[in-house]
DOVEXRO-35153 format. One line per field, with one value per atom (N, C-alpha, C): x negated, z negated, y. Coordinates in Angstrom, 2 decimals. Atoms other than C-alpha are relative to their C-alpha. Example, Ala and Ser with C-alpha at 12.3 -4.5 7.8 and 13.67 -1.06 7.14 Angstrom:
2
xx: c(-0.89,-12.30,-0.90,0.82,-13.67,0.77)
zz: c(0.00,-7.80,0.00,0.06,-7.14,-0.73)
yy: c(-1.19,-4.50,1.20,-1.19,-1.06,1.09)
END
This chain:
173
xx: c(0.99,-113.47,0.65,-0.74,-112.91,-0.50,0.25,-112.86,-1.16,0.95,-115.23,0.96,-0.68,-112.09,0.57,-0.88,-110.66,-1.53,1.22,-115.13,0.19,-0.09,-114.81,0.68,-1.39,-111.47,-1.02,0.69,-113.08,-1.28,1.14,-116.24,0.29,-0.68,-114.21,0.59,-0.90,-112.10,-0.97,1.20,-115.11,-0.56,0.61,-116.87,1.04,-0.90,-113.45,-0.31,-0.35,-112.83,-1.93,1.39,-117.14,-0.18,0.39,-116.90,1.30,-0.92,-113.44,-0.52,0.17,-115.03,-1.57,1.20,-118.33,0.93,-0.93,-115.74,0.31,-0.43,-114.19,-1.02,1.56,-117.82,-0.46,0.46,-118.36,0.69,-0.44,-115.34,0.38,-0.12,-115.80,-1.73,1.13,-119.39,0.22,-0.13,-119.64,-0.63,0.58,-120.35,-1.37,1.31,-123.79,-0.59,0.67,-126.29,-1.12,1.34,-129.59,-0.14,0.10,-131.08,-1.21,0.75,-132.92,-0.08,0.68,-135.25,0.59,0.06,-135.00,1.26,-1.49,-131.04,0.31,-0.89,-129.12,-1.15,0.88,-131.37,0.71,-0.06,-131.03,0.93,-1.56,-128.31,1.10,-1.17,-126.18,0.52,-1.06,-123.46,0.06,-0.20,-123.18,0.95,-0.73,-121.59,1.40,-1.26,-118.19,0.85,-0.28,-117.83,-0.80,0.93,-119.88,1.04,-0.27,-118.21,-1.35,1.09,-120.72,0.58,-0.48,-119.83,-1.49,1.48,-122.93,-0.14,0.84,-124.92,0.83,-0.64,-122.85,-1.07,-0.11,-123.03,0.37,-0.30,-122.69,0.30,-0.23,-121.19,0.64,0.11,-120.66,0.42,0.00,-119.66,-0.77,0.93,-121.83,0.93,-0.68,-119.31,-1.08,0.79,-122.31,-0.56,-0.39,-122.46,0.25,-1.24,-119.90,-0.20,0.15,-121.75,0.03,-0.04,-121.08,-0.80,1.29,-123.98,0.63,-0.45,-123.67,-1.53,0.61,-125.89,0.29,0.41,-126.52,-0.95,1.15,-128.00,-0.52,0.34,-128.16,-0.24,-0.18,-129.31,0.49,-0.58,-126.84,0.64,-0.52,-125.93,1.40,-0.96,-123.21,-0.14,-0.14,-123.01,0.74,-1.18,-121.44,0.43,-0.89,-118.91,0.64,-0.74,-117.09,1.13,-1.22,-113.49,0.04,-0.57,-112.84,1.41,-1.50,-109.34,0.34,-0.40,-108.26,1.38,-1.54,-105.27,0.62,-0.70,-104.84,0.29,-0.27,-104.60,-0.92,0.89,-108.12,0.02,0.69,-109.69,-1.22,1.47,-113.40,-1.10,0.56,-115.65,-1.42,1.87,-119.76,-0.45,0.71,-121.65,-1.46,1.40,-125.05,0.13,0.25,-126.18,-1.73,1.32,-129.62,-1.02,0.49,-129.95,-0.05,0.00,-130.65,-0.83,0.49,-132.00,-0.22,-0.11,-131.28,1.27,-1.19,-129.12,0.15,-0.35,-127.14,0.75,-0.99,-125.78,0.25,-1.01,-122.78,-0.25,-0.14,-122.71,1.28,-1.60,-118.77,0.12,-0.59,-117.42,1.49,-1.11,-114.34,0.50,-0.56,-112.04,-0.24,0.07,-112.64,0.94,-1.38,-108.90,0.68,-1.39,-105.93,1.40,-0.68,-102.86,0.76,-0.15,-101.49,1.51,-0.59,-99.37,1.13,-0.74,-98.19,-0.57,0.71,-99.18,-0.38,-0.51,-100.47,0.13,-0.81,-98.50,-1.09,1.11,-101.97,-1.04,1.09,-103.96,0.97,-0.49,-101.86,-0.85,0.71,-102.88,-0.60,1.17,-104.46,0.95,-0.93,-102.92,-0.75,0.42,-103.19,0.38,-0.58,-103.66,-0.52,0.17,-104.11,-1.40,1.60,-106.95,-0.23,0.38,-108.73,-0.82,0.17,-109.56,-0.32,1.01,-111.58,0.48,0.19,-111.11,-0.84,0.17,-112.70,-0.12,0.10,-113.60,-0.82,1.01,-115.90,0.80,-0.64,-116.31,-0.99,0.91,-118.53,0.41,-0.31,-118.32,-1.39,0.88,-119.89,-0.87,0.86,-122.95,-0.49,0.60,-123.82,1.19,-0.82,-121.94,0.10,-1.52,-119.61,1.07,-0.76,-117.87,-0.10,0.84,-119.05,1.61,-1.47,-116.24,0.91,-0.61,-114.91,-0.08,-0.08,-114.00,0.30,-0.30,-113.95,-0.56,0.77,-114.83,0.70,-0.56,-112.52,0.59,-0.05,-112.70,1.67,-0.73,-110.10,-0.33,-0.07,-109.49,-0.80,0.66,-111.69,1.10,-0.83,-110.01,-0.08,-0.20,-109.15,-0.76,0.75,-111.95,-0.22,0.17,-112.22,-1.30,1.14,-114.19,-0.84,0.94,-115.71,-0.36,0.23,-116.08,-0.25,-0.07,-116.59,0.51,-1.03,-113.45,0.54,-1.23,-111.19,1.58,-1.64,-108.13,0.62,-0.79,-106.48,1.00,-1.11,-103.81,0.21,-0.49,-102.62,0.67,-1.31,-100.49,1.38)
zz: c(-0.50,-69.66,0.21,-0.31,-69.76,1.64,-0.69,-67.00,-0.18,0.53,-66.42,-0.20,0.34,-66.82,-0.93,1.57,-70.30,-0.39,-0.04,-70.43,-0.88,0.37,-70.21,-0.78,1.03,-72.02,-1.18,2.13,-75.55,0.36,-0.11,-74.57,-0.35,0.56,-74.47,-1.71,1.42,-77.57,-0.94,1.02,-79.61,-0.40,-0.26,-78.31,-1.00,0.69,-79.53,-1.73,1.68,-82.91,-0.79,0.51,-83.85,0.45,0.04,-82.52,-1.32,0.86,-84.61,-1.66,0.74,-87.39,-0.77,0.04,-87.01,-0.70,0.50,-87.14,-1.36,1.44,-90.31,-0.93,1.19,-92.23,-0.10,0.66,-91.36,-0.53,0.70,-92.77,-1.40,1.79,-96.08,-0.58,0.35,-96.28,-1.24,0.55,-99.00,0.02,-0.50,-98.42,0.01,-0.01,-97.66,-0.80,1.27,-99.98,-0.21,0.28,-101.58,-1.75,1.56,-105.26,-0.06,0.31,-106.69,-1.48,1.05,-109.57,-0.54,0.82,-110.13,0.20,0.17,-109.38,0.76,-1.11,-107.12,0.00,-0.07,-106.02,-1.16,1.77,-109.51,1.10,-0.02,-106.92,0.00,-0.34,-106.06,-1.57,0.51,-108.61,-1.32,0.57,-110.42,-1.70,0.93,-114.23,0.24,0.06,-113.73,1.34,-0.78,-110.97,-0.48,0.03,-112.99,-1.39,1.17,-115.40,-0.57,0.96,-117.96,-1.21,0.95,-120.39,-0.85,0.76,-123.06,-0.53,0.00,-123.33,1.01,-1.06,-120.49,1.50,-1.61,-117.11,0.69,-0.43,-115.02,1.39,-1.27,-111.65,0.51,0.06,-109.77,1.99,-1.46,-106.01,0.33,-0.74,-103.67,1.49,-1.19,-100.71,1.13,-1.55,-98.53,-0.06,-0.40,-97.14,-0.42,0.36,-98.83,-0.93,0.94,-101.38,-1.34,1.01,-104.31,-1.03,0.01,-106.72,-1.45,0.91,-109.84,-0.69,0.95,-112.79,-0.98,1.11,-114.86,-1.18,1.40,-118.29,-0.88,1.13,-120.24,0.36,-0.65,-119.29,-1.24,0.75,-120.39,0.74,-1.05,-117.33,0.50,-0.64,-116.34,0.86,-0.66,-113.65,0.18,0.22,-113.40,1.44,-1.06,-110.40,0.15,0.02,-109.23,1.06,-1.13,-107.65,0.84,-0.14,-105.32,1.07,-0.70,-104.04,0.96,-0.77,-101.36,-0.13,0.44,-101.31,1.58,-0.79,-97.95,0.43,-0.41,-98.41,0.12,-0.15,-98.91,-1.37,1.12,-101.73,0.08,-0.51,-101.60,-1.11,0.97,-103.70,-0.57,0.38,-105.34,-0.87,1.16,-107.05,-0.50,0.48,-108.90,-0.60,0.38,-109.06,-0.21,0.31,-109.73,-1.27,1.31,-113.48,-0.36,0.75,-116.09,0.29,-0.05,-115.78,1.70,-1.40,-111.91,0.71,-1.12,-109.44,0.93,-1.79,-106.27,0.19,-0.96,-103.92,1.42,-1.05,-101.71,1.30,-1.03,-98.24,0.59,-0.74,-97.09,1.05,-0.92,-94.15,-0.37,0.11,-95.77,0.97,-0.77,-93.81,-0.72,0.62,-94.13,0.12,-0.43,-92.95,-0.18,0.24,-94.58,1.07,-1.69,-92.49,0.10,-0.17,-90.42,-0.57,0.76,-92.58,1.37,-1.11,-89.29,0.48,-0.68,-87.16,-1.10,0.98,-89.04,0.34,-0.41,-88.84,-0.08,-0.32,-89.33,0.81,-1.02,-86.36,0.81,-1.29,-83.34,0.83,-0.64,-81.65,-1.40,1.09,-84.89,-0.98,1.37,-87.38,-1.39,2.07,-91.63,0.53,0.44,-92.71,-1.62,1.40,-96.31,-0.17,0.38,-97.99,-0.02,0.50,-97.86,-1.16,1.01,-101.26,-0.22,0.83,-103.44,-1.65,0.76,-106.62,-0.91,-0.15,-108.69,-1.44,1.19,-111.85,0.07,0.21,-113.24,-0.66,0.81,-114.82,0.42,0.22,-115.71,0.31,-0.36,-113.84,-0.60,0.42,-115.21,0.95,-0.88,-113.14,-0.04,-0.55,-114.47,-0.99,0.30,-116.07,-1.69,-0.14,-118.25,0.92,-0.57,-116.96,1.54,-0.89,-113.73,1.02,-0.60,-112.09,-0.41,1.02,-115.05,-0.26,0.09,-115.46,-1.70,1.27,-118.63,0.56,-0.11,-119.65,0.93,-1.16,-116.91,-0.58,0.07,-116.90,-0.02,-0.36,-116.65,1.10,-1.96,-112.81,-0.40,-0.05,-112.44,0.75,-0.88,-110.92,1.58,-1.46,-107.32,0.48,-0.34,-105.47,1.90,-2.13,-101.35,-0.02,-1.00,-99.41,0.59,-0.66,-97.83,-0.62,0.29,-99.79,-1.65,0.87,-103.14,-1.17,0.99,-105.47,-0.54,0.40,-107.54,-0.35,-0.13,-105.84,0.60,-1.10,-104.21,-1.19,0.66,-105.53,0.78,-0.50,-105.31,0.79,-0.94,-102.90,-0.56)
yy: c(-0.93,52.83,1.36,-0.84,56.30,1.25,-0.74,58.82,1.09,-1.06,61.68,1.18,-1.00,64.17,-0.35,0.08,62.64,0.29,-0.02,62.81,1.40,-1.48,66.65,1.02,-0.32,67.12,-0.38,0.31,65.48,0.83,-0.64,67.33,1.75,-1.38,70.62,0.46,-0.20,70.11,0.05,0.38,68.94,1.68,-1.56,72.70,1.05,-1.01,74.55,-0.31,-0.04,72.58,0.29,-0.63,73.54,1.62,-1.68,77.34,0.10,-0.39,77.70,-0.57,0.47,75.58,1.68,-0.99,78.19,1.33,-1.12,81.24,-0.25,0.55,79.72,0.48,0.14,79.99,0.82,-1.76,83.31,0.81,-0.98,84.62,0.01,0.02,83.15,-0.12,-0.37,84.47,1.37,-0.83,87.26,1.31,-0.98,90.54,0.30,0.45,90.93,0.91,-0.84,92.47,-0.31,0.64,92.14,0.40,-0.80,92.41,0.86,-1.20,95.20,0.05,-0.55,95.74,0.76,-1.68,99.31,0.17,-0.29,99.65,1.05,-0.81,102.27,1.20,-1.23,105.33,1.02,-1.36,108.20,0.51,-1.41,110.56,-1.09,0.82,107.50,-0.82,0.75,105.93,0.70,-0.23,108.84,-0.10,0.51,108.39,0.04,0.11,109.27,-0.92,0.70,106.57,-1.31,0.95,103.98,-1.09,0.98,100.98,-0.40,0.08,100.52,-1.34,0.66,97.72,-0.59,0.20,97.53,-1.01,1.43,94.29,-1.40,1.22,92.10,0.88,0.00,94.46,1.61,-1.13,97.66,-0.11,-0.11,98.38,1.70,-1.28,101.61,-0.09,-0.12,102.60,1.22,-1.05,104.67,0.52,-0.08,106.39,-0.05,-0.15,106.95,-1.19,1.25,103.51,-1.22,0.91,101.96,-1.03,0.43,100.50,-0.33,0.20,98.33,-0.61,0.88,97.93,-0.62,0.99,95.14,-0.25,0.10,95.00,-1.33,0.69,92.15,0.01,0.02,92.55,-1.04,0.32,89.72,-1.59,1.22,86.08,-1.26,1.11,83.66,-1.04,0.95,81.74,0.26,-0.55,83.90,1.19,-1.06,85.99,1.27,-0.91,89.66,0.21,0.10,90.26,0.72,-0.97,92.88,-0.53,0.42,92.26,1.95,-1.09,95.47,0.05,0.16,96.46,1.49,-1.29,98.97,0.32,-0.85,101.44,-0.91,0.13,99.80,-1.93,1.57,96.02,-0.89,1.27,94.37,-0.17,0.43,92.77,-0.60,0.89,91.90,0.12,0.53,90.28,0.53,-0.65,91.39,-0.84,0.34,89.23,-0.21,0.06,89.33,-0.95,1.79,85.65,0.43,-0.19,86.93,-0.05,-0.27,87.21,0.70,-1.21,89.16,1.23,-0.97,92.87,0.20,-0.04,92.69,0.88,-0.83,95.04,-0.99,0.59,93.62,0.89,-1.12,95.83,-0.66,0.80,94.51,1.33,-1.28,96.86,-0.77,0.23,97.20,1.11,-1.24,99.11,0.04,-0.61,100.73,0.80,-0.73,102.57,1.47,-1.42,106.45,0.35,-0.49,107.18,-0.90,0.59,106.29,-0.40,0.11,105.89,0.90,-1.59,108.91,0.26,-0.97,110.92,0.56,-0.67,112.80,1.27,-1.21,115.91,1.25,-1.43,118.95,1.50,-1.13,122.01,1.11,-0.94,124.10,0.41,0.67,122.51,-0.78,0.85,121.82,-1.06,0.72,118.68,-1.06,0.48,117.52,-1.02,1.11,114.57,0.12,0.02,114.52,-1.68,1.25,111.28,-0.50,-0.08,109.53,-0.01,0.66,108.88,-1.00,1.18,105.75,-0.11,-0.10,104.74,-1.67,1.43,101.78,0.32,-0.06,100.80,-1.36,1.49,97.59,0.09,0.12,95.97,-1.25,0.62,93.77,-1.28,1.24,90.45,-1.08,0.89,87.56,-1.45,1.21,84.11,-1.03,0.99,80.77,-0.58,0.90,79.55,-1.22,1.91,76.11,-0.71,1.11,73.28,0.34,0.92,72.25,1.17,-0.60,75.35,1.19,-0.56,76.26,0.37,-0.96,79.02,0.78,-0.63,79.96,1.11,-2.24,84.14,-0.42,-0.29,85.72,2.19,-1.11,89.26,1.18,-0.78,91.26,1.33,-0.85,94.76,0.89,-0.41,97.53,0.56,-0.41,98.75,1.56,-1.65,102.19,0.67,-0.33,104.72,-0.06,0.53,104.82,1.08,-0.98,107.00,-0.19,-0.15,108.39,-0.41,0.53,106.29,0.86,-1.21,109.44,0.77,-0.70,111.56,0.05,0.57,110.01,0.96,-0.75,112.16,-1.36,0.98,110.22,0.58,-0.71,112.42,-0.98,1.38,108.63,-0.29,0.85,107.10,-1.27,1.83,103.22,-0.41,-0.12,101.56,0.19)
END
């Protein structure tokens, strides 16, 4: 027979290992997003920030809020996917599981500030720091069977463009 304090002990632990189990599930959720018809509003993902690859897929970043949108063109049971990578140490995922002739747009909170550089000698009181910067690339994953996970198709890296201010003056780590 057990006590009511070994009771409360397994009653506790149980509570920890299902919140830590909960935690776990939200941090391998994928960035959140939705799909879209008509595709990024006409000012946002201007061309010279846009991978275009004709009859697979298109993807494109938007700095004003941090959006990555993903085009699928062609339905063949593969999805298009964007890997994106920061100058400062992430990597995070986009994918349009929606089908053909469909937008998804991932929403990220990038960092707008790189890391501080050091005081600047033009503005006492005031710190320079780098740029924070995005870059990504595309690529088509298998959605149903025999090969369901399977990449192909992987882009070259775009260039590296400020999170704030959407230039492509950044450089890599």
């Amino acid at each position: 027979m057990t006590s009511a304090i070994e009771t409360t002990k397994r009653r506790f632990l149980l509570a920890v290992l299902a919140s830590a189990a909960l935690m776990g599930a939200f941090l391998l959720v994928p960035a959140s997003g939705q799909a879209h018809k008509g595709g990024p509003p006409e000012d946002d993902c201007a061309a010279e920030y846009l991978i275009n690859v004709e009859g697979w897929g298109d993807s494109c970043f938007e700095s004003y809020g941090d959006e990555i949108w993903v085009r699928d063109q062609t339905p063949n049971q593969w999805s298009v996917r964007v890997q994106v990578q920061t100058n400062y140490g992430e990597t995070r995922w986009c994918a349009n599981t929606h089908g053909a002739d469909s937008w998804h747009q991932c929403d990220f909170d990038f960092r707008e500030l790189g890391d501080r550089i050091g005081p600047d000698p033009d503005h006492p009181g005031m710190d320079i720091y780098e740029s924070a910067c995005v870059r990504w690339r595309m690529f088509e994953q298998r959605e149903s069977p025999p090969q369901v996970g399977f990449t192909r198709k992987w882009t070259r890296w775009s260039d590296w463009w400020d999170t704030s201010i959407a230039e492509n003056d950044c450089t890599g780590p």
